[in-house]
N, C-alpha and C positions, 0 to 999 in steps of 0.2 A: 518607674519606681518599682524594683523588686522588695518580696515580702520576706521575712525573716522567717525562715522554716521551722525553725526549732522554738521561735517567738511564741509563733497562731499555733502550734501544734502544743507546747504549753500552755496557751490561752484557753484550748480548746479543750485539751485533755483536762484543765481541771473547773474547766464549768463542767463539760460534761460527767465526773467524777463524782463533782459534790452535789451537783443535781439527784445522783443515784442516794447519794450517804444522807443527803438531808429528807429528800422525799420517804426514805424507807424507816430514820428517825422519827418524821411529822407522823407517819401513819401510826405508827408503834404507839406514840406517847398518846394520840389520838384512840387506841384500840383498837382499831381496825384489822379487818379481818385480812385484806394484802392479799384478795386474789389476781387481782390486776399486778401487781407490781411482783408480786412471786412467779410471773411466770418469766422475768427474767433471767430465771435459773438455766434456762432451756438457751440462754446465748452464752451467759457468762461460768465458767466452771466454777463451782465451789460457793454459786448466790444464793443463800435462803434469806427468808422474810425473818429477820435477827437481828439484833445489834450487831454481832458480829458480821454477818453474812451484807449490812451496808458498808462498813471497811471493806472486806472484798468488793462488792460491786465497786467502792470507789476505785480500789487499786483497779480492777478490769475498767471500768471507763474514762481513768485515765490512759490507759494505754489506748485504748480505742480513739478515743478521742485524739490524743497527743500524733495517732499515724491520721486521722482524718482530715485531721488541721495543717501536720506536713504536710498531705498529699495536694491540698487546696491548695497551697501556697508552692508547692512545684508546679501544679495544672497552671495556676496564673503566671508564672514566670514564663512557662513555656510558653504560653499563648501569649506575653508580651514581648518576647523575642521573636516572635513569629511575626505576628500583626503591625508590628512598629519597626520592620525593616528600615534603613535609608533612602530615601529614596534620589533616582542619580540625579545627578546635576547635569543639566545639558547646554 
């Protein structure tokens, strides 16, 4: 059974997305100071510890996420056309 690439790469890119948008909301509303979570700045262009700035992290971990979850889902493919050859009839 092959995996739907564009499927898990949607799955994945928006858990991982809203994981950023909600974690950097809970902190905010929380008050927290966000030195852990600001230093995502340093992967994703344009992420500060902001309301705004979790919109961005989501659009960036959507994308992140959306090629992570293709690429699983290509790696598995390949590796089930490989490993599940036919095997001959003799």
């Amino acid at each position: 059974m092959e995996l739907r690439r564009r499927a898990l790469g949607t799955a994945v890119g928006l858990t991982w997305g809203l994981s950023i948008l909600l974690v950097t909301w809970w902190l905010l509303i929380w008050n927290s100071t966000g030195n852990t979570i600001s230093k995502l700045g340093g992967l994703f262009w344009g992420y500060t510890y902001s309301w705004f700035g979790g919109i961005v992290g989501f659009v960036w971990g959507f994308i992140f996420g959306f090629i992570v979850g293709f690429l699983i889902a290509l790696f598995y493919d390949i590796a089930l056309k490989f490993f599940n050859k036919p095997k001959p009839v003799s």
